[in-house]
C-alpha positions in Angstrom: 1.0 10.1 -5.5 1.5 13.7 -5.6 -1.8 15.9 -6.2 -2.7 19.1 -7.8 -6.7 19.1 -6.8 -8.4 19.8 -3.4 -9.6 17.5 -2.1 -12.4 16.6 0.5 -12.4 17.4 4.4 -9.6 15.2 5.8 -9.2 13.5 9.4 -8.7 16.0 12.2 -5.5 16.9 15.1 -6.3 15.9 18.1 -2.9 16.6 20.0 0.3 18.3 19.1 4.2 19.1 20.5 7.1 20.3 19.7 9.1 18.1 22.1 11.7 18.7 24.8 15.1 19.5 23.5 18.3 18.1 25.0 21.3 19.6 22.8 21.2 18.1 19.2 18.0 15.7 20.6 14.0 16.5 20.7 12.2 14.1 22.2 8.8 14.4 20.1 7.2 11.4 21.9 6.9 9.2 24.8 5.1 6.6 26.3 3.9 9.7 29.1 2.4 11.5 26.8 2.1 10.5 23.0 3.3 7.2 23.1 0.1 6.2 24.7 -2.2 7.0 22.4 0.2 6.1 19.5 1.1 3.0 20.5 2.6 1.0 18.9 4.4 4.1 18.1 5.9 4.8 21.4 9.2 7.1 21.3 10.1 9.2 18.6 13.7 11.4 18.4 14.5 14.2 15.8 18.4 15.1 15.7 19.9 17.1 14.3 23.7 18.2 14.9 26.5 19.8 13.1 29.8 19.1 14.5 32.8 16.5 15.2 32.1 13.0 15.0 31.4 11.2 18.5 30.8 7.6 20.0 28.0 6.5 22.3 28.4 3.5 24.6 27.0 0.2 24.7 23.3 0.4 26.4 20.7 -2.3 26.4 17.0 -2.6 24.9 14.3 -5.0 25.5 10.5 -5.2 24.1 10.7 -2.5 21.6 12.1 -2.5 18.3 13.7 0.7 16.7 14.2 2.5 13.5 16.7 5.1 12.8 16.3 6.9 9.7 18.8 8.9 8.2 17.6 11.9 6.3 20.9 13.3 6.0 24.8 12.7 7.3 26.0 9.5 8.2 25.6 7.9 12.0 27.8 5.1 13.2 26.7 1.9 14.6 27.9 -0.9 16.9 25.7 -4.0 16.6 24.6 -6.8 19.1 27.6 -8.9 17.9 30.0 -5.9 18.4 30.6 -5.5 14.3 30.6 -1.9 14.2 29.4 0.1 10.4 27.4 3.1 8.9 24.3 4.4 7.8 24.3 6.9 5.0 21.7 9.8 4.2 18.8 8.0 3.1 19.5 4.3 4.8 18.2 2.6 7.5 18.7 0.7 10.7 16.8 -1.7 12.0 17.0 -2.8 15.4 14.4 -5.6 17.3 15.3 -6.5 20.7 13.2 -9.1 21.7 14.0 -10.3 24.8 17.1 -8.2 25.4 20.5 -6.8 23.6 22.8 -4.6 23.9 24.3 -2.1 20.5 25.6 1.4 20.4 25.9 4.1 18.2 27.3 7.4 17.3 28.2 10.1 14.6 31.0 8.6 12.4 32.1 11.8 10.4 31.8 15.7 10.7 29.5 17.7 9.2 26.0 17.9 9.8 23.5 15.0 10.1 19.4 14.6 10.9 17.6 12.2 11.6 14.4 10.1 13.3 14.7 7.4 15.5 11.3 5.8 16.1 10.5 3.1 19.0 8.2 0.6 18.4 6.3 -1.5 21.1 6.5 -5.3 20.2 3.5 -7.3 20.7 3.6 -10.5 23.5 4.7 -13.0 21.0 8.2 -11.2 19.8 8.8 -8.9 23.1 11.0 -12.1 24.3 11.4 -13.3 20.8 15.2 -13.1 19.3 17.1 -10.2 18.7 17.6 -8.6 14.4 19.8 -6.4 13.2 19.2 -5.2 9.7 20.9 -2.0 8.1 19.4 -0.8 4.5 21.5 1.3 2.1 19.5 3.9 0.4 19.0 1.7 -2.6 17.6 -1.3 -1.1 15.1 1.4 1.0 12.1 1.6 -1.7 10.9 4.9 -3.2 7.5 5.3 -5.0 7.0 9.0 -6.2 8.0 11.3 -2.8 7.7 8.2 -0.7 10.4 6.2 1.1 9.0 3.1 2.4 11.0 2.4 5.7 8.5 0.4 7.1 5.4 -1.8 5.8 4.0 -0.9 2.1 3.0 1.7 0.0 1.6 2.1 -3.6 3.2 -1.0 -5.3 6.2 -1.4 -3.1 6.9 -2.8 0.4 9.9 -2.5 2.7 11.8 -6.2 3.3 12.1 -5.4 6.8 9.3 -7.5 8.3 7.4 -5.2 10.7 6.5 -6.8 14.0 2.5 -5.6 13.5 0.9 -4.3 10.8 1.9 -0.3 10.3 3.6 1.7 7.8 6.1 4.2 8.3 7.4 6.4 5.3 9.5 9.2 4.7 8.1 12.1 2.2 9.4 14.8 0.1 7.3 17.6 -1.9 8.5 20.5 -3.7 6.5 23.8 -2.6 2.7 23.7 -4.3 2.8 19.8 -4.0 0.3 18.0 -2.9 0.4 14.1 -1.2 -2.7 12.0 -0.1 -2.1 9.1 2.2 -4.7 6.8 2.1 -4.3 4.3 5.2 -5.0 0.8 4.9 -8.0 -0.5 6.5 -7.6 -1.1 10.4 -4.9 1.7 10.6 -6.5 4.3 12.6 -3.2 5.2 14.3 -2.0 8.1 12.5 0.4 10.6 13.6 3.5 13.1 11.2 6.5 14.7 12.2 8.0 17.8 10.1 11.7 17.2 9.6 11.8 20.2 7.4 9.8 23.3 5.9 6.3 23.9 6.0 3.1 22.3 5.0 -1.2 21.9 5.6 -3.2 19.4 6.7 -4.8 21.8 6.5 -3.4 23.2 9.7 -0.2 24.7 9.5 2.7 22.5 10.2 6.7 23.3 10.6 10.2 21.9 11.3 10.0 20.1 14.5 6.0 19.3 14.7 4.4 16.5 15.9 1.0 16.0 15.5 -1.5 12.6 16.1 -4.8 13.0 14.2 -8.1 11.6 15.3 -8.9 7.3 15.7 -10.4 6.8 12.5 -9.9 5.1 9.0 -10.2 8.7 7.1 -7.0 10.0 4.7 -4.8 13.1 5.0 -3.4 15.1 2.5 -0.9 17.5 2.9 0.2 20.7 0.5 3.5 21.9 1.0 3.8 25.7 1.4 8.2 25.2 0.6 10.1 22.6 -0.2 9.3 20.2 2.7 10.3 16.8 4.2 8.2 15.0 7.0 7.4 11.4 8.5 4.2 9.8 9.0 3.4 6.7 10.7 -0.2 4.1 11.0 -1.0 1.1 12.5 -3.5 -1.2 14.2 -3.8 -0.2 17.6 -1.3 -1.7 19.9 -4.3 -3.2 22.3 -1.4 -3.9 25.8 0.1 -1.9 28.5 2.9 -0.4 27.9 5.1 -1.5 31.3 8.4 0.4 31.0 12.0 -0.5 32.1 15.1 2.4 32.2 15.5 1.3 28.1 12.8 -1.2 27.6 8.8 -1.3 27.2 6.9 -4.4 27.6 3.3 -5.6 27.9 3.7 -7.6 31.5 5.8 -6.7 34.5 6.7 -10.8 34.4 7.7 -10.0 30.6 9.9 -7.0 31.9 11.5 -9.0 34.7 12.3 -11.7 32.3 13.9 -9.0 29.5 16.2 -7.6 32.6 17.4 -10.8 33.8 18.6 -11.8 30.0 20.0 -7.8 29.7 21.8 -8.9 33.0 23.3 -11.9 31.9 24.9 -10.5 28.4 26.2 -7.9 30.5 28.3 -10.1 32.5 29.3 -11.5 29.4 30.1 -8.1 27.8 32.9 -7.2 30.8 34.5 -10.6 30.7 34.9 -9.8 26.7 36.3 -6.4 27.6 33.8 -4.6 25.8 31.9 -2.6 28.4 
């Protein structure tokens, strides 16, 4: 809902980044630093690029699954089963791993595109579990007020991607002088935003490319946007496992990561006898 009254004292930063930028990449999060006491939130990219289209190669992923949302531009995809499509402004793709897969990806058109791609750490029972693809057009991603629902529920309206803990992670828009309260559900005191665009308060002063994880508790934010703004913001139940990490995978057991690798091994041997890597 957006808000026009102030409201009481809201739930305190305890840690904030701007990232490390790589060309049209900033790496907001990792299991190193943020990732650890966000988890199950565990990597989280911003990118933004204007340019020609380009193709990444086929990589593998095990233990995590991942969310790319597309804010605006188009990216390219290649899935597990080598079916290749795209993801327009406002879509999104899905991505669990399980015990291991291998997709690929890319910029499918010129112009310029940004985006999130969020990691998620999968708890013991799906971190060998199958692999799923799912890829959302903007209409079948739900909207309620400012709020796109990428992940879990919000107001009167859930996301049919079936999250692999319980968490919510939504995409928000206000016009300058707006105001948005999140109200977490009970259990979530995982909390953490990311500015994608423009300014806003919570109430400490947030811009384009900020990361910030507030403090362990069940308390609410609200946020007032100073321009036109666009941000993400993601809760959960506390991811209670290690996080035991692999050159593109994170798992909860070294045994669970050895497992993952061997599988990652195996479809790779398949992939080069298919032609495709």
């Amino acid at each position: 809902m957006v808000m026009n009254s102030v409201s009481r004292l809201q739930r305190t930063i305890v840690k904030r980044t701007r990232g490390q930028t790589h060309g049209p990449i900033t790496r907001l999060m990792s299991p190193s630093d943020f990732g650890e006491i966000l988890k199950p939130f565990v990597f989280l990219d911003l990118f933004d690029h204007v340019g020609e289209p380009f193709e990444l190669g086929l990589h593998p992923h095990s233990g995590i699954a991942t969310l790319t949302y597309v804010a605006e531009g188009s990216i390219g995809y290649t899935d597990p089963d080598g079916v290749k499509g795209s993801v327009n402004s406002g879509g999104v793709e899905w991505m669990q791993a399980g015990r291991g897969m291998w997709h690929g990806g890319g910029l499918d058109r010129a112009g310029r595109t940004r985006s999130f791609q969020l990691w998620i750490a999968l708890p013991p029972e799906l971190e060998l579990g199958p692999t799923t693809s799912i890829y959302q057009a903007p209409k079948d991603v739900p909207e309620v007020g400012p709020v796109r629902i990428l992940l879990g529920s919000y107001g009167s309206a859930s996301s049919s991607i079936v999250a692999p803990s319980p968490m919510n992670y939504l995409a928000i828009r206000l016009k300058a002088a707006e105001r948005w309260r999140y109200e977490p559900p009970k259990g979530h005191t995982v909390l953490w935003t990311a500015i994608l665009s423009g300014t806003v308060t919570v109430p400490d002063e947030l811009q384009h490319g900020d990361l910030v994880a507030f403090e362990q508790s069940n308390g609410a934010i609200e946020f007032e946007a100073k321009t036109d703004a666009e941000f993400v913001l993601g809760s959960a139940v506390p991811h209670e496992h290690d996080l035991v990490l692999g050159s593109h995978s994170v798992h909860t057991t070294r045994a669970a990561l050895r497992a993952a690798q061997a599988h990652i091994s195996a479809l790779h041997v398949r992939l080069v006898q298919d032609g495709r890597v």
